[in-house]
Backbone as CSV, one residue per row, in Angstrom:
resi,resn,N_x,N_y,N_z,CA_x,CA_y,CA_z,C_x,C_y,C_z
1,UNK,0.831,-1.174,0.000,0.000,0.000,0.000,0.884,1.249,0.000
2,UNK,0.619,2.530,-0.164,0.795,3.622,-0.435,0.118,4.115,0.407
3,UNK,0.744,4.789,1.416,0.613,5.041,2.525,1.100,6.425,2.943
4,UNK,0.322,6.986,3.472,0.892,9.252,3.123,1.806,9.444,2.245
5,UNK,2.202,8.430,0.633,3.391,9.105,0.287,4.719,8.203,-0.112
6,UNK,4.146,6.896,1.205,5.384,6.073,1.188,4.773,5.042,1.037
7,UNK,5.670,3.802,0.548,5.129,2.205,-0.390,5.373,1.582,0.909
8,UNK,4.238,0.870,1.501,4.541,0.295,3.162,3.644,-0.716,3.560
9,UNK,4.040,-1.668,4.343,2.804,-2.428,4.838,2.062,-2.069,5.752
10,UNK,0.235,-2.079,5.652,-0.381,-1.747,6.429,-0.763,-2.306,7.303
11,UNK,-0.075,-3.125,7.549,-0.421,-4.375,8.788,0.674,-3.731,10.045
12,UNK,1.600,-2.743,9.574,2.582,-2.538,10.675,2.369,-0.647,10.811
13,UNK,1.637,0.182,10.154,1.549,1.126,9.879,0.588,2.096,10.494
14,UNK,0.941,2.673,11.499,-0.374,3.230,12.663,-0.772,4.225,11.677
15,UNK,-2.567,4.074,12.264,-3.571,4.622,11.670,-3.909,6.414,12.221
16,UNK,-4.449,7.136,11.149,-4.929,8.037,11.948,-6.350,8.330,11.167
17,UNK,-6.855,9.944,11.825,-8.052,10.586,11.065,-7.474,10.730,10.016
18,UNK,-5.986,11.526,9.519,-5.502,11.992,8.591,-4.725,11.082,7.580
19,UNK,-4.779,9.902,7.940,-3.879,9.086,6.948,-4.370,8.597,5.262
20,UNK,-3.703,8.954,4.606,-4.034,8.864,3.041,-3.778,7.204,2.833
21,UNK,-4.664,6.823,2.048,-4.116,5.219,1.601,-4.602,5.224,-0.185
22,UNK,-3.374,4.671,-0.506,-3.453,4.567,-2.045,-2.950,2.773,-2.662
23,UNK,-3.619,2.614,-3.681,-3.037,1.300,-3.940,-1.583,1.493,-4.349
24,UNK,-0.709,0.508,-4.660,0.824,0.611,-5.075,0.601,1.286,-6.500
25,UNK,1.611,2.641,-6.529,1.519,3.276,-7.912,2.094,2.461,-9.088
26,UNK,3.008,1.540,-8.655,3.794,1.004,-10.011,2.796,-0.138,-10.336
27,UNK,1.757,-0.450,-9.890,0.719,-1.733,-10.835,-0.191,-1.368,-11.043
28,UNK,-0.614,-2.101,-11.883,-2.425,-1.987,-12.468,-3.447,-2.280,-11.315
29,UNK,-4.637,-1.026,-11.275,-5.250,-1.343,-10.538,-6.625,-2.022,-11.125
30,UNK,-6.938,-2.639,-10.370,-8.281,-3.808,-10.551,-9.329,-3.227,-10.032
31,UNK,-9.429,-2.892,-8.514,-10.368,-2.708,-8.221,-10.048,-2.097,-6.932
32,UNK,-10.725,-0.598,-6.549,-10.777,-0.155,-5.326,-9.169,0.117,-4.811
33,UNK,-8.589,-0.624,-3.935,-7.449,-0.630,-3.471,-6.186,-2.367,-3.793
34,UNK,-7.185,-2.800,-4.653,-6.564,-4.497,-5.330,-6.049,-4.119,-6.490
35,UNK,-4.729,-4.732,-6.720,-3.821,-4.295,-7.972,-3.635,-5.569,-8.508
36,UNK,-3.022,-5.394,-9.531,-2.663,-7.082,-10.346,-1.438,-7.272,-9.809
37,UNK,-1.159,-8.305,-9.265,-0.014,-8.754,-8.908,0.993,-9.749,-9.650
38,UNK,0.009,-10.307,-10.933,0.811,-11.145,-11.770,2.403,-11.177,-11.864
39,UNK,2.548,-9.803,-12.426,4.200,-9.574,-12.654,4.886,-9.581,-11.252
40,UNK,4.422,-9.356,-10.519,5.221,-9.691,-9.390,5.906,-11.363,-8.901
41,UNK,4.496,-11.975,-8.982,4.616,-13.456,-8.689,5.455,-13.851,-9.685
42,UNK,5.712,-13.740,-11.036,6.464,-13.862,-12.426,8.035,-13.797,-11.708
43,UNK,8.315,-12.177,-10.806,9.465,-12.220,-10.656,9.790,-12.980,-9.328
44,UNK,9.142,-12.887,-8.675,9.467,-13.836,-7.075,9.758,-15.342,-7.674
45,UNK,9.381,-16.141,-8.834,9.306,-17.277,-8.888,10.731,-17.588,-9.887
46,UNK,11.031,-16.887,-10.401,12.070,-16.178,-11.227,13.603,-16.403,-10.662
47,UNK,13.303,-15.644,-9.435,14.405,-15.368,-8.142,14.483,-16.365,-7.172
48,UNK,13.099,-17.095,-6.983,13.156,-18.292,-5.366,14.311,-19.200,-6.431
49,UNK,13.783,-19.526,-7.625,14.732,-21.023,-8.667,15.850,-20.649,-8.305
50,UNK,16.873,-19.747,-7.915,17.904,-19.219,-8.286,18.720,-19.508,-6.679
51,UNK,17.604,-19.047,-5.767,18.361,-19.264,-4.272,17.952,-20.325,-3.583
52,UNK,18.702,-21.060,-3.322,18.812,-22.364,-2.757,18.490,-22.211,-0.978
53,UNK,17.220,-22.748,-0.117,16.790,-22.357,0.871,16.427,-23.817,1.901
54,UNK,17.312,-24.002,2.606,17.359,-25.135,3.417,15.965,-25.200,4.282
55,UNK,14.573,-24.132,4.035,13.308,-24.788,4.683,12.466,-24.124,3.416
56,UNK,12.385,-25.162,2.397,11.690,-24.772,1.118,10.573,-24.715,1.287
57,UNK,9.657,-25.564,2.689,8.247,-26.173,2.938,7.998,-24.864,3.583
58,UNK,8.383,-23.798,3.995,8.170,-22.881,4.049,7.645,-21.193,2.929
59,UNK,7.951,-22.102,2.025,7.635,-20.617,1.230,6.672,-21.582,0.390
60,UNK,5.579,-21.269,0.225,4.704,-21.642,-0.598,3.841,-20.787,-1.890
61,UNK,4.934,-20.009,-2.744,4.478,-18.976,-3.516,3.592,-20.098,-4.659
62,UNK,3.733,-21.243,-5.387,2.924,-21.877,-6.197,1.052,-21.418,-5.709
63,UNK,1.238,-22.104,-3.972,0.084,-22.114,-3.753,-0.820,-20.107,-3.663
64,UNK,0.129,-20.065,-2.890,-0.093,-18.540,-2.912,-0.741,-17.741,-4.323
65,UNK,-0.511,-18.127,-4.844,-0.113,-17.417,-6.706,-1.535,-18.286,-6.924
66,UNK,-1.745,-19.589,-7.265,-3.064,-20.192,-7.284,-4.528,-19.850,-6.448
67,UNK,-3.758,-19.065,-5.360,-5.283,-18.471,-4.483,-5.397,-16.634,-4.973
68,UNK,-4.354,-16.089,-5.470,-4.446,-14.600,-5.661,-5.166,-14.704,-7.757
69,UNK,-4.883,-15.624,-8.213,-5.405,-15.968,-9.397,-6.727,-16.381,-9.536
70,UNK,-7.187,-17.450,-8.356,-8.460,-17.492,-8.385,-9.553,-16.474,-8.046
71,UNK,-8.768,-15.650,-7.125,-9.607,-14.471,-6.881,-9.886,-13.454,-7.558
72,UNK,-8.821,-13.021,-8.399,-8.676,-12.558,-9.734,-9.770,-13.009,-10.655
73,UNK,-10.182,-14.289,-11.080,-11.174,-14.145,-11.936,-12.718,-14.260,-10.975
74,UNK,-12.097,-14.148,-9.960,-14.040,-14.006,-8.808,-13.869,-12.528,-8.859
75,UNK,-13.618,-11.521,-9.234,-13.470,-10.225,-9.281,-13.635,-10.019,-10.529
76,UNK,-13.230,-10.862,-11.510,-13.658,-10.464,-13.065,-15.008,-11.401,-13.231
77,UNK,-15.483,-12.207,-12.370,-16.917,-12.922,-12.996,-17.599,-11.543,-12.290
78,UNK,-17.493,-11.207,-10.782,-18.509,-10.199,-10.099,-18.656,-8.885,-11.281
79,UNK,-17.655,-8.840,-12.151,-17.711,-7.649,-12.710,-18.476,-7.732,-13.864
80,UNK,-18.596,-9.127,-14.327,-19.506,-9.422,-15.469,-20.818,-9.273,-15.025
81,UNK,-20.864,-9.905,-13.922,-22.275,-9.816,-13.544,-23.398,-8.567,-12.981
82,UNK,-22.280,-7.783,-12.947,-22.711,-6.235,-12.304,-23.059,-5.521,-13.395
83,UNK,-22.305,-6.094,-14.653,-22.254,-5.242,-15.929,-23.799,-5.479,-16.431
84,UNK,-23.744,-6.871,-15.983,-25.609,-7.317,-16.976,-26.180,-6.678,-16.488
85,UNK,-26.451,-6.966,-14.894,-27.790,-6.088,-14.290,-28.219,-4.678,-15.000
């Protein structure tokens, strides 16, 4: 998130009345404050092949990437369906 200004996580980022929140400027936005993350997962999967990590059962970007994709097209069916009404 984009956060007064600065690219930050909002899970660690105290709140106020005055705080601005923006989606990340460098991706496509989808919807509201949800961006496409495709190219990202492209490069994380890119980079994990490359570094060799003695607790691999720990990073689970395949599965990860399979649940941010499925949601991805439940956000493009809701949008079809909003369009008919």
């Amino acid at each position: 998130m984009n956060i007064d200004g600065s690219n930050t996580l909002a899970c660690i980022t105290k709140a106020t009345d005055n705080t601005v929140v923006f989606p990340l400027t460098q991706m496509p936005i989808l919807r509201d404050l949800v961006v496409d993350m495709r190219w990202f997962f492209k490069q994380i999967e890119s980079v994990q092949n490359s570094v060799p990590k003695r607790n691999k059962g720990m990073y689970h970007m395949k599965d990860l990437k399979e649940r941010y994709l499925s949601t991805l097209q439940d956000l493009k069916a809701k949008g079809q369906e909003t369009a008919a009404e």
